[in-house]
C-alpha positions in Angstrom: 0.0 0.0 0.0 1.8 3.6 -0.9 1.8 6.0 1.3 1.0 9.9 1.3 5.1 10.4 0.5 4.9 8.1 -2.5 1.6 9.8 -4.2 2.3 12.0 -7.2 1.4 15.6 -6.5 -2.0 16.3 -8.0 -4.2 19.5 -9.4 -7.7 19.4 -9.5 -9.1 22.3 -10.8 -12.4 23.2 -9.7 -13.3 26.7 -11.3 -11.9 29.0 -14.1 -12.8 32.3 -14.7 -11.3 35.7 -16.8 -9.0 36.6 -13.1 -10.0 33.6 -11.2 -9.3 30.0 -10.6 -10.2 28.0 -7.6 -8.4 24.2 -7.8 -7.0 21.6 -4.8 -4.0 20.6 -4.5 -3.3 16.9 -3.1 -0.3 14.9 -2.0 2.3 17.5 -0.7 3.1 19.0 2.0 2.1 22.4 4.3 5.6 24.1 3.2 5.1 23.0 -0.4 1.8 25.3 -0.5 2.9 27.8 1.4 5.7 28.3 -0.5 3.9 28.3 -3.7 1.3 31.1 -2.6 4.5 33.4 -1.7 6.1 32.7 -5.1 3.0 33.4 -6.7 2.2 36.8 -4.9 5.8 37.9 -4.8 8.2 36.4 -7.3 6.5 36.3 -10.6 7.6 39.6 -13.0 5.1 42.0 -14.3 5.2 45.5 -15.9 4.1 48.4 -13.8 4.5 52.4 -14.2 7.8 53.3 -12.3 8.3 56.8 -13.7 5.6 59.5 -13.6 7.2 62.6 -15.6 4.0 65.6 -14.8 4.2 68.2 -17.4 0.6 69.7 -16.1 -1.2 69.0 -13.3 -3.9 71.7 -12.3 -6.0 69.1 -10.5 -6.9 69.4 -6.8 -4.5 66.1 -6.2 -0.9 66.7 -5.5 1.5 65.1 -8.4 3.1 62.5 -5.6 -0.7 61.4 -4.9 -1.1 61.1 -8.8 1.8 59.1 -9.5 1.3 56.9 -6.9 -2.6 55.9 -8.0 -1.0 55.3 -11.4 1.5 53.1 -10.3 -1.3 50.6 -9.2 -2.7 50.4 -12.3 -2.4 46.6 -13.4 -0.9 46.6 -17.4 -1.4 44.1 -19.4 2.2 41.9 -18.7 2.0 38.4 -20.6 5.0 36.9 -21.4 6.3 39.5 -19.5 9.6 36.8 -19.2 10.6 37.5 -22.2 8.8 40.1 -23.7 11.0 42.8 -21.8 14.4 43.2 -20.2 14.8 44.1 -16.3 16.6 47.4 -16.2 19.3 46.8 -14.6 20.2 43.7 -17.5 19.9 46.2 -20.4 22.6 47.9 -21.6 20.8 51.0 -22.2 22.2 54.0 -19.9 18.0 55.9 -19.1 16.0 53.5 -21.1 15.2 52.2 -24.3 12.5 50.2 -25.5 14.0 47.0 -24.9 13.5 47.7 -20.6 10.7 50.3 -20.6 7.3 51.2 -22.1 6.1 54.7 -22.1 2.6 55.6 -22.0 0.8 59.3 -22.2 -2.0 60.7 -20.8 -3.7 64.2 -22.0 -6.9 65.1 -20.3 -8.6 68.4 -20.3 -12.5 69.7 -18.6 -14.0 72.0 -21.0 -17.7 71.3 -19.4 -19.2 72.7 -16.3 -19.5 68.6 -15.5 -17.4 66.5 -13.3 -15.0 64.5 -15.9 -13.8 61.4 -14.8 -9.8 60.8 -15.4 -9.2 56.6 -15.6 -6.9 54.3 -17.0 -8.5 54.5 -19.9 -7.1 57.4 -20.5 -3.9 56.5 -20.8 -2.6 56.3 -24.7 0.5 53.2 -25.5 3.4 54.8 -27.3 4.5 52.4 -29.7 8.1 51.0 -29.6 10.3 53.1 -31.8 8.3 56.5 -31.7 9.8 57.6 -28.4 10.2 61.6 -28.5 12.2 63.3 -25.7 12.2 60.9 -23.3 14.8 57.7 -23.3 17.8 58.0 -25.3 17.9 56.3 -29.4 17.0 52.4 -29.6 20.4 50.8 -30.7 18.8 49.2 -34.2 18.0 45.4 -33.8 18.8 45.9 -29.8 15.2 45.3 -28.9 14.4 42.9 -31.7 14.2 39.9 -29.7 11.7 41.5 -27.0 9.7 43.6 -29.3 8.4 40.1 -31.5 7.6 38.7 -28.2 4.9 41.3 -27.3 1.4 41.0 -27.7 -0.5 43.5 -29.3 -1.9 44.6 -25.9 1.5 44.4 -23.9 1.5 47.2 -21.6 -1.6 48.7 -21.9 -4.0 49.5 -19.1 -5.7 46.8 -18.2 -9.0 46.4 -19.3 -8.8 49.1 -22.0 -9.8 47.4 -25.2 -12.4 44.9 -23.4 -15.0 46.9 -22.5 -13.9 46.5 -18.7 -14.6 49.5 -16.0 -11.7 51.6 -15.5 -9.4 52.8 -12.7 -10.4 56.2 -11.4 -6.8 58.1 -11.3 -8.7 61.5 -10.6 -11.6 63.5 -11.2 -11.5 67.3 -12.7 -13.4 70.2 -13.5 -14.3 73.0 -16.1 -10.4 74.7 -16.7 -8.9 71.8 -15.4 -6.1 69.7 -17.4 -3.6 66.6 -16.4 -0.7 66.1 -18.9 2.0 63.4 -18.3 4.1 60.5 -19.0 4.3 57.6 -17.5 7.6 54.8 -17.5 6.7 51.5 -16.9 9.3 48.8 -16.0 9.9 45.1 -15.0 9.8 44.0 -11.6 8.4 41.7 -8.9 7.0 42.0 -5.8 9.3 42.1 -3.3 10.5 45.1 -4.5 6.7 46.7 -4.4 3.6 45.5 -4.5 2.4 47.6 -7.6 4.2 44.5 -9.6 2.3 41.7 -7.9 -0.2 40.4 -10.2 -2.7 38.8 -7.8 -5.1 40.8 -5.9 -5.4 37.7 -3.2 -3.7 34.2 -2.8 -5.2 32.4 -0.2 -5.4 28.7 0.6 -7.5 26.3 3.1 -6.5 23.0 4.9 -8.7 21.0 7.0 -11.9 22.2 6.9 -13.1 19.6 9.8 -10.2 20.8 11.5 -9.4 17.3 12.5 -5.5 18.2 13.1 -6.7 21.1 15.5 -5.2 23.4 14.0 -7.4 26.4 14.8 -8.8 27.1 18.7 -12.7 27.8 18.4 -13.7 29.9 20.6 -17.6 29.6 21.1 -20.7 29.8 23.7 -22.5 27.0 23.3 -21.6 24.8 20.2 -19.2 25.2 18.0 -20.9 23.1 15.4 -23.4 26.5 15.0 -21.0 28.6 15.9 -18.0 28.0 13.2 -19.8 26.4 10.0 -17.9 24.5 8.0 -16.8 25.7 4.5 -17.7 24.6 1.0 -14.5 22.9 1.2 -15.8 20.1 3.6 -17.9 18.4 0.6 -14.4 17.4 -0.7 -13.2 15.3 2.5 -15.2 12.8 4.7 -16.5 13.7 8.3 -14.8 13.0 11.2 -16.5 10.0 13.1 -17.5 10.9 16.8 -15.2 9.7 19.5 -12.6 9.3 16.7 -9.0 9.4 18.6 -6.2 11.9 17.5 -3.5 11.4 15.6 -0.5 13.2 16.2 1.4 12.5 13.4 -1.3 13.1 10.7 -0.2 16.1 8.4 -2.4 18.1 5.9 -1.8 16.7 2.5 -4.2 18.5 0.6 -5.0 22.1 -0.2 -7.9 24.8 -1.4 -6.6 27.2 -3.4 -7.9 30.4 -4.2 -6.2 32.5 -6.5 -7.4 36.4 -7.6 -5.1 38.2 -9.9 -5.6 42.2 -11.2 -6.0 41.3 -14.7 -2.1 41.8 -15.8 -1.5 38.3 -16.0 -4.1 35.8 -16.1 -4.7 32.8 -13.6 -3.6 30.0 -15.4 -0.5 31.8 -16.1 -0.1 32.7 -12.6 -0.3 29.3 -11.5 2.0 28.2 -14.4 4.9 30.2 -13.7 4.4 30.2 -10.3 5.4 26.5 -10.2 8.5 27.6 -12.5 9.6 29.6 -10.3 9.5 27.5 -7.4 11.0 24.9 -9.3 13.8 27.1 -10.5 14.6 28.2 -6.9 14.6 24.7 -5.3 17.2 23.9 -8.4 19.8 27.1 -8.1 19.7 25.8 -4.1 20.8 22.4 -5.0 23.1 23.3 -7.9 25.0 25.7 -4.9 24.6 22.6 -2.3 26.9 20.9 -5.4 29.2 23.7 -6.6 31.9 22.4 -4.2 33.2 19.0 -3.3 34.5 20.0 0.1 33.2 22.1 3.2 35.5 24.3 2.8 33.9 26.0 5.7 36.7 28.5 7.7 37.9 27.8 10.9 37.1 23.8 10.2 38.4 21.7 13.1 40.5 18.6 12.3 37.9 15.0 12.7 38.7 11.9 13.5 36.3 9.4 12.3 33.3 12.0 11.7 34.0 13.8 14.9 36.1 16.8 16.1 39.3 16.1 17.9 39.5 17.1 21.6 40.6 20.6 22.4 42.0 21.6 26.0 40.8 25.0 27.8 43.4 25.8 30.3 45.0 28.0 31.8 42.2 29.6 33.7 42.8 32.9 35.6 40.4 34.8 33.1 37.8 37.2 33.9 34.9 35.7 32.5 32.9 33.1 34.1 33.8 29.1 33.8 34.5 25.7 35.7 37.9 25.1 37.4 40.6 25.9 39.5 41.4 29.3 37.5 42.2 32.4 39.7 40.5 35.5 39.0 37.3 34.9 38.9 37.5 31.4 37.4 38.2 30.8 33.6 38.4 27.5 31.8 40.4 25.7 34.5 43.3 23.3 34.4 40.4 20.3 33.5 40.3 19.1 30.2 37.4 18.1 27.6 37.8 13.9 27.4 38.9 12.9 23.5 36.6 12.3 21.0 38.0 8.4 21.1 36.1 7.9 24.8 32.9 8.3 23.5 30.8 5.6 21.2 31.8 6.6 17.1 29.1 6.5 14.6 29.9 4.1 11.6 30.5 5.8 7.9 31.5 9.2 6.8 30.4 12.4 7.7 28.6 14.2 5.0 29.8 17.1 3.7 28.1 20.0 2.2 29.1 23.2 0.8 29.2 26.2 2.3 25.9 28.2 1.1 25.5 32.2 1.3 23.1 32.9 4.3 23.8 29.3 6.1 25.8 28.1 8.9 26.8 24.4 8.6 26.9 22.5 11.7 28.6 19.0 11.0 27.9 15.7 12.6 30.2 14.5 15.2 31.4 16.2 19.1 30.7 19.4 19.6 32.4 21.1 23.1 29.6 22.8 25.6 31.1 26.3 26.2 29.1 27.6 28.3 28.0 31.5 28.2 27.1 33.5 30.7 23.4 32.3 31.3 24.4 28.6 31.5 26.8 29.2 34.4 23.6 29.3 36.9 22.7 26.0 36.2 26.8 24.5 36.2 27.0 21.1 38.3 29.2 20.8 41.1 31.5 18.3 39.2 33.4 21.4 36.9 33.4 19.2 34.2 32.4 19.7 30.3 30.0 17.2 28.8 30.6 16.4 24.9 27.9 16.6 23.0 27.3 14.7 20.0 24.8 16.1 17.3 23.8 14.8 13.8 24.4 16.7 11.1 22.2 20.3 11.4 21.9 23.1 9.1 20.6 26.2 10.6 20.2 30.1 10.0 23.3 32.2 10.6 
């Protein structure tokens, strides 16, 4: 009979729409899913305005609010991969089509009404008809990028569909907005303006058979917490049923809501690439070098660290033994490695990895700190630890 670690991972997707898909995933893990909703809300690359250049504003908004209401307006960013460069990889010195789109916007109130200023509003400049801005496209620079563009590639989101539009501001009889706007390639991380889902959620155990969530209720919390829709999809509980401790959720509800500038099955799609690409530059580092290498590496004998000898004493820090002044490490020393039981085979080895402190397998010797010297036994002497192999934060 297989077990959950032997299952294939599994999609099942439940509901589609324009800038929404609703699907389960089975047979992995809580990290697994967790890990995918981050990379889906924070690594995947869209276009987004950066640059906000206002040649008229006589609006009752201030041009910082402006700029920032148009930097949250989703653009159309498919293929976004390879349809445009990242800035800082173009060889461009303040922009060229390759890394940039620019877009303009020209507005003017010549009616005692209230006029509406949206997204709408805002006109494409083709590639190759840039006019002050940028500096000349090198010819055939942008080649490559430009035939990956669709025909709607950094346009307002929306525009051409029929859609509502973003409300960037409203003006008045007299009253005129002129500007251009930059947009670039980024993710995320660096601000949320390039994060093409509006909401990434997910839902595990909807019984909550693993107890994950503390209900809090009057009477009953059968009334009081209803289950979700999500229940249909996993059997009941039976009453009296005993807990397991060592069940973990293997199978997730996701939810995924995206502004319109990529859409969901895309989101999903390269979502998984880019989780897949991260797990593989981690293990291609884990491999980049044969040896720990790691600085400061003790000598081993037989997977464990020789013995090493604190004496001397008469420091001024806290410790065990017959030091003067105030007690450092005394004349005792740490028993050899060779006293205590060895563990058969090798030590593995792994290379040293930016970010990550590598403890390896074998005796380690208890130096106690300052807090530890409360709790010291009578004896003065220093236990040897020995520890499996343990890689933690630095």
């Amino acid at each position: 009979m297989q077990g959950h670690d032997d299952l294939e991972p599994t999609v099942h997707i439940r509901e589609l729409k324009k800038d929404r898909v609703n699907f389960v995933l089975k047979n992995v893990d809580l990290a697994f899913a967790n890990s995918l909703r981050r990379v889906m809300m924070a690594d995947i690359p869209t276009v987004a305005i950066d640059m906000v250049e206002i040649e008229i504003n006589t609006t009752v908004l201030p041009d910082e609010f402006i700029a920032h209401r148009l930097g949250m307006v989703p653009l159309e960013s498919s293929n976004c991969d390879e349809a445009i460069r990242y800035t800082r990889d173009c060889t461009c010195l303040a922009g060229c089509d390759a890394c940039s789109i620019v877009l303009h916007l020209n507005v003017s109130c010549n009616d005692h009404h209230t006029m509406d200023v949206t997204s709408h509003h805002l006109d494409l400049i083709p590639p190759g008809t840039r006019d002050t801005w940028g500096e000349p496209m090198m010819e055939g620079d942008a080649g490559e990028e430009l035939t990956k563009r669709g025909e709607n590639f950094g346009k307002p989101v929306g525009k051409d569909d029929g859609s509502s539009p973003i409300l960037i501001c409203k003006i008045r009889k007299g009253q005129q907005l002129k500007l251009r706007c930059v947009a670039k390639k980024g993710i995320a991380k660096e601000h949320a303006k390039w994060s093409p889902c509006s909401a990434v959620a997910f839902e595990y155990d909807p019984y909550n058979k693993l107890r994950h969530t503390t209900y809090w209720y009057e009477s009953d919390p059968k009334t009081e917490w209803p289950l979700s829709a999500n229940a249909q999809e996993e059997e009941p509980p039976r009453d009296n049923e005993p807990f397991d401790f060592n069940a973990q959720p293997r199978q997730f509800y996701f939810d995924v809501e995206t502004d319109g500038s990529l859409g969901p099955q895309e989101v999903v799609m390269k979502g998984l690439a880019e989780l897949q690409t991260k797990l593989a530059n981690l293990i291609l580092g884990l491999k980049s070098q044969p040896e720990l290498g790691m600085p400061g590496t003790e000598p081993q004998t037989n997977g464990h660290v020789a013995a090493e000898t604190w004496g001397g004493g008469g420091g001024g820090g806290g410790g065990w033994g017959a030091g003067g002044g105030g007690g450092g490490w005394g004349d005792r020393q740490v028993r050899p490695a060779e006293a205590l039981p060895q563990a058969g085979g090798p030590t593995p080895v792994l290379p040293p990895v930016a970010g990550l402190r590598v403890l390896g397998a074998g005796v380690l010797q208890a130096r106690l700190d300052g807090e530890a010297q409360r709790n010291k036994p009578t004896g003065g002497t220093c236990d040897i630890v020995v520890v499996k192999l343990d890689v933690i934060l630095h």
